[in-house]
Every structure is written in C-alpha cells, then in structure tokens.
N, C-alpha and C positions, 0 to 999 in steps of 0.2 A: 212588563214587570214594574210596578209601583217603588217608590225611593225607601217607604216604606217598609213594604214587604223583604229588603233585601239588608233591613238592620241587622248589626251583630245582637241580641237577646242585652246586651250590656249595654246597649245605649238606649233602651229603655228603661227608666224610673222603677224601682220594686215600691209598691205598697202593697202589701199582702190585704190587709183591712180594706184599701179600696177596690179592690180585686174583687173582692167577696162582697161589698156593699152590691154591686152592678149585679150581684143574684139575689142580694138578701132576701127578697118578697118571696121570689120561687122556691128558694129554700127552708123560708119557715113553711112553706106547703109542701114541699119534701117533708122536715121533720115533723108533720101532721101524719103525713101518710105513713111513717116509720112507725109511728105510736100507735095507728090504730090498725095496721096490721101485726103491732107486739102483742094487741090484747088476747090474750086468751084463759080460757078459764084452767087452766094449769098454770098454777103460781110459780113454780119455777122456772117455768120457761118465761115469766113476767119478768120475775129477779135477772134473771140471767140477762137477758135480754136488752133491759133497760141500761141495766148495769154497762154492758159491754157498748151499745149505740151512745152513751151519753158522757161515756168517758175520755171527754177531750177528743182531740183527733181535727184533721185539718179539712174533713169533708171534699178531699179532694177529685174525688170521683165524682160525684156529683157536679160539682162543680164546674167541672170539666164539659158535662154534658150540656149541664146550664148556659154557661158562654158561650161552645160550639153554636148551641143551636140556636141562641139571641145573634148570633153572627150572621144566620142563615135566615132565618123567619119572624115570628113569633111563636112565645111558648106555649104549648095546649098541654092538655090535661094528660097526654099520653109521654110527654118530655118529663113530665114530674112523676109520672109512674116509673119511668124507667128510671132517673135518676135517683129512686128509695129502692130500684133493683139493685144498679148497681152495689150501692152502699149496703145492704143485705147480703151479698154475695163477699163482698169486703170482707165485712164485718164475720162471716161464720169461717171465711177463710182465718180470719187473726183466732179465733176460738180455736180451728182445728192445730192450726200453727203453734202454739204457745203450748198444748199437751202434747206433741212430736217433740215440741222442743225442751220441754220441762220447763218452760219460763214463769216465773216470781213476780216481773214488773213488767207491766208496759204503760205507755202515755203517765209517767210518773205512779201507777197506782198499780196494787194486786191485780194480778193477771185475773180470772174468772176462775181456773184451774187451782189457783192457790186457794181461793174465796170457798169453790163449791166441790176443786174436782173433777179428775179428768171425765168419766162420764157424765155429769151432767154438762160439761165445757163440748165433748161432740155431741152430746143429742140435739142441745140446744142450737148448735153450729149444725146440723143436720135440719133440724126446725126451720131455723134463716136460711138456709140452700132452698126448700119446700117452698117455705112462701114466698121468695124470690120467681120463682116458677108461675106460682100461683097467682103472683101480681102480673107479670109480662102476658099472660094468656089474655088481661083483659083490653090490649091493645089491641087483638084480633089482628094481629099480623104475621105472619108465617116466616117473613125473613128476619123480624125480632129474636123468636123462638130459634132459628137457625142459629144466628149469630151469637148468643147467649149460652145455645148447647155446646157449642163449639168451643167457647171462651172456658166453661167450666169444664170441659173435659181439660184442655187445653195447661190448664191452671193445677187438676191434679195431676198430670203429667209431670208438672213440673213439680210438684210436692214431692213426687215418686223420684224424679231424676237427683234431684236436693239430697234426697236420703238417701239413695245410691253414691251420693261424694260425699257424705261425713265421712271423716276420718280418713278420707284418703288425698294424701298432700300430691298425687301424682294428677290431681282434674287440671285440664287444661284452660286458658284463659278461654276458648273457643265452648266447651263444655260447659263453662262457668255463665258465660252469656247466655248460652242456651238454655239453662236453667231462668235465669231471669227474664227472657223473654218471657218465658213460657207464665212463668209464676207467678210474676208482676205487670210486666209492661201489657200483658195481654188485655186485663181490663182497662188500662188506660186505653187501650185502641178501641177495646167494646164502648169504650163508653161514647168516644170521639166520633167513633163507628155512629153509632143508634142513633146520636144529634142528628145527623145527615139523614140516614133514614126514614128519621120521621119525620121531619123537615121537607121530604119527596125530595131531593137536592138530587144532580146527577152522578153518576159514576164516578167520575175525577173527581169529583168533590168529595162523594165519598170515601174513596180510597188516599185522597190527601189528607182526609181529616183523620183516617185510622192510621197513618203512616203516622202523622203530627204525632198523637198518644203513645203511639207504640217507640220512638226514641225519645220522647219524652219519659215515659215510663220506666226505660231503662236508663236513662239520665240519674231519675229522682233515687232507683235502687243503689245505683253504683255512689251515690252521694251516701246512701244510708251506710254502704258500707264503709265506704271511709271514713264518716262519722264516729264508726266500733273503737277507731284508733286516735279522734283527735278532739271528740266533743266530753263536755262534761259530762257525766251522770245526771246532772239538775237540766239540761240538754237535751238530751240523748232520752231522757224519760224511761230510759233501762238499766242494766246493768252495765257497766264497761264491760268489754272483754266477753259478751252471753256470745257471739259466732265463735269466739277461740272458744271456748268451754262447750262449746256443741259439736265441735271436731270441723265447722262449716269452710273450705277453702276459698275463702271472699277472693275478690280480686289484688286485695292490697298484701295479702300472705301469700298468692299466687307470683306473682309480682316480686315478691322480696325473696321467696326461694331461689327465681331464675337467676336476680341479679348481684344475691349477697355470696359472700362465702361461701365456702364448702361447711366449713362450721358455724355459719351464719345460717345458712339452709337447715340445717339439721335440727337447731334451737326449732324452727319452725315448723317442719315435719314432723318431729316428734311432740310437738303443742299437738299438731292439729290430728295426728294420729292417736294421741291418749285424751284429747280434750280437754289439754289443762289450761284453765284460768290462772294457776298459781305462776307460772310463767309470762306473765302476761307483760311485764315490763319489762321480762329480756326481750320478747316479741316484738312488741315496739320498738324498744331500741333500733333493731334489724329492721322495720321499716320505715322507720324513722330515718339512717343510714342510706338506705337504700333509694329513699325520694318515691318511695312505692303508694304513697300518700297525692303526691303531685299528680303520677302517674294515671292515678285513679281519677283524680277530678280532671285531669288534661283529656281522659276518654269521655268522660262526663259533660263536662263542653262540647265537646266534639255532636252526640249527640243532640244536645240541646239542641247545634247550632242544625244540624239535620231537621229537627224538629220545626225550628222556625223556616227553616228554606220548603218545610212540605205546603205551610199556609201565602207561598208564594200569590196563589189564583186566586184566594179569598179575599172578596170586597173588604175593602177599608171601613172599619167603623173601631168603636172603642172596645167592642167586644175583642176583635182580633190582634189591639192592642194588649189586651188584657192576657189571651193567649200566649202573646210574646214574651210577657212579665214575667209570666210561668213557670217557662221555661229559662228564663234567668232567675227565677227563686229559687227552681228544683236546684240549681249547681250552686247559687251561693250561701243557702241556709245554713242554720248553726242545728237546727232540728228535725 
C-alpha cells in the first residue's frame, strides 16, 4: 500500500479547474459526440435537448470515467462513447426528475418543464434514455450493455423508492440511503464501472473502481442535501427549501426529527408530511439546533474517505490523484 494511496481526500489540494483541464481534450470530444447525437430532424427534441446538455453542470460523470480510465490505459474511441452515455443517461434522468418534482429552477436557470412542459420534458428525457442505448451498442460489447441495463433499471428503482417516501417523515436513515444509492450513486459506479472495462483492466480493479463511484456518489448526494439547508440560492442554483416543499425526508430532517424535541419533531413531520416550504425557517432552525447539518457532512466524509481507500491498488499517477481531489470536492463544495 503506497503513502499515497492511504491520504485523508483533505490533504490533497482541490482545484476543480485543474481537475478538469487533465480531460479537457477528451471532453470537447465528448461534447462533439453529445451534439451530434442531439441532431435530429424533430426541433424540439433539438430545443429541448440542447437546452438541458448546455445548461451549466459540472460534467461529472463523465468525468469520472475520463480520469478512471487515463489512470488505467489510454483513451480510445469507445471511453468517449461511453462517457456521452453516461451523461445522456444523467441528463434525461434530471428532465424526468424536475416534472416528478414540479421544479422551477435548476443550475440557476428554468427548469425545461417550466420552459416547454411536462410532456415535452419526458419524451425528450425518454429520447436521451434511447439514444444512450443506441450509442453503447456501438461499442459491441455485451457487458457494457449489461452493466448500463442494470444501472438504469437500478436508478428508476430508485425514482420509484423516492416517491414512495415523500411525505412520509417515518423513512429511515437506512431507506433514505437506499434510495440514494440506487438513484445517484449508481451511475457514478456505472461510470467508474465502464473505465475499467474497457480498459480490459482485471476484476479487482474493476470492482474497486465501481466501489470508488459508488461512495463517492453517495458522498456528493448527502452534500447536496445538506446544501437544501446551508447554501445560498445563487449556490445552490435552485430554490431553497425545493426537498422540504416536495415532502422529500433528506438525511438532515431525518436527523433532526430523531434528535430534536418532541415539539421540535413535529415542526418537521408535519413540514415534510404537507410539503410546506413556508415553514422552512422554523425547519432550519430545528436542524440547525440539532447539528443535523454536521451530521450529514460527518457521513459524507466518512464516505469519501471509503471512496479513496477503494483506489488503494491503483497505480500512482496524476490521474489517481485527481480521483482523490474529488472526492474532497464532492464533501467540501458550496455547489
């Protein structure tokens, strides 16, 4: 085990920008390949489309797969194909997510649903699921096509699970992870996944690098939700308070129920049982109070630091460095 490999994520440097320069190339050939599988001769699936891939966003998925597999190989043609899957698969998920949820804003701008509408917001998020399909088959590889059916069943599961706990303040912190695994952290592991795979990389490598994603993943979620209750709106690129107002039991309301009051609990059970936003500062308060905030980012860590111990075996380079960065970004962002 390298001196390396056994860093806390925090005593690695964050530069998010130089993060990202280490894929820049591969990635303007990712957003080549996004654009010309947008084209189609039905203009609103152009509008829609564009509109939603270009609206800001930290390209994390991608991303991901890009360093992975610069860790492992070199990049071919089929690392950039998968990495415009991934992000296609993202992306029609946030379309279908924003008319479940009735959201207004995200990445600071009109959701697609506000712009065009909730039908045109799933057909076109039905559209990106299709061609996501359509691009992986020219990999010709059959445990792609596994690992990606899997992932997306995997992901409406968890849409399905999600919408089974609005509005009910009784989901347990155990339920609430299992919801995030499923819903988030799973493509971060698909994507950690594919690098290795198509890299030929062996077993353990594979399976450490989807392990890496996968608390990773649910790192970056459990930060977002924290985020609901401490970042700004110019931040946060949404609404304050859109999980309280969708009835959603985040970790941090989960949290403050167990440990506040009996009348402290109540404020929040009955937030998150009527979905009210207009309470949203006594809700705070109560997790504020209750250090339900701390809580949250002390699990959040915790994963991270799972994250980095999964890329223990992985050769030293700057790539694996970058990895590391990461997952100290995912815990200390403001966004």
């Amino acid at each position: 085990m390298t001196a390396q490999s056994t860093l806390n994520p925090a005593a690695i440097p964050i530069d998010f920008n130089a993060i990202k320069e280490l894929t820049a190339q591969e990635a303007k050939a990712v957003d080549r390949l996004i654009l010309d599988q947008l084209s189609s001769d039905v203009l609103l699936i152009n509008q829609v489309g564009h509109y939603i891939v270009n609206n800001g966003g930290k390209r994390l998925r991608p991303m991901l797969l890009l360093l992975s597999a610069k860790a492992l190989c070199e990049i071919d043609k089929n690392h950039l194909i998968l990495a415009a899957v991934v992000e296609f698969i993202h992306t029609a998920t946030l379309l279908h997510d924003d008319v479940v949820d009735e959201s207004a804003l995200r990445r600071g701008q009109e959701t697609a649903n506000a712009v065009w509408g909730n039908s045109a917001s799933v057909l076109v998020g039905d559209y990106l699921y299709s061609s996501a399909f359509e691009m992986m088959v020219r990999t010709d590889n059959m445990r792609v096509m596994e690992i990606l059916s899997k992932t997306t069943t995997a992901i409406a599961e968890g849409e399905v699970l999600q919408l089974l706990n609005c509005n009910n303040p009784e989901t347990t912190e155990a339920k609430y992870l299992e919801v995030i695994s499923r819903k988030t952290a799973i493509l971060f592991s698909a994507a950690t996944r594919l690098a290795a795979v198509i890299s030929g990389a062996d077993q353990e490598t594979e399976d450490n690098l989807a392990c890496y994603g996968q608390h990773l993943g649910i790192a970056f979620q459990l930060i977002d939700d924290a985020l609901d209750y401490k970042a700004t709106q110019e931040e946060l690129g949404k609404n304050l308070g859109d999980d309280l107002a969708e009835g959603k039991p985040t970790l941090p309301l989960i949290y403050a129920i167990e440990n506040g009051t009996a009348d402290e609990a109540e404020i929040i059970v009955n937030a998150i049982k009527n979905g009210n936003r207009d309470v949203f500062s006594e809700v705070y308060a109560v997790v504020k109070k209750t250090q339900a905030i701390t809580y949250t980012e002390q699990r959040a860590n915790e994963e991270a630091q799972k994250a980095v111990a999964s890329l223990d075996k992985l050769p030293e380079s700057v790539y694996k460095t970058a990895l590391i960065a990461l997952a100290r970004f995912s815990v200390q962002r403001s966004y």
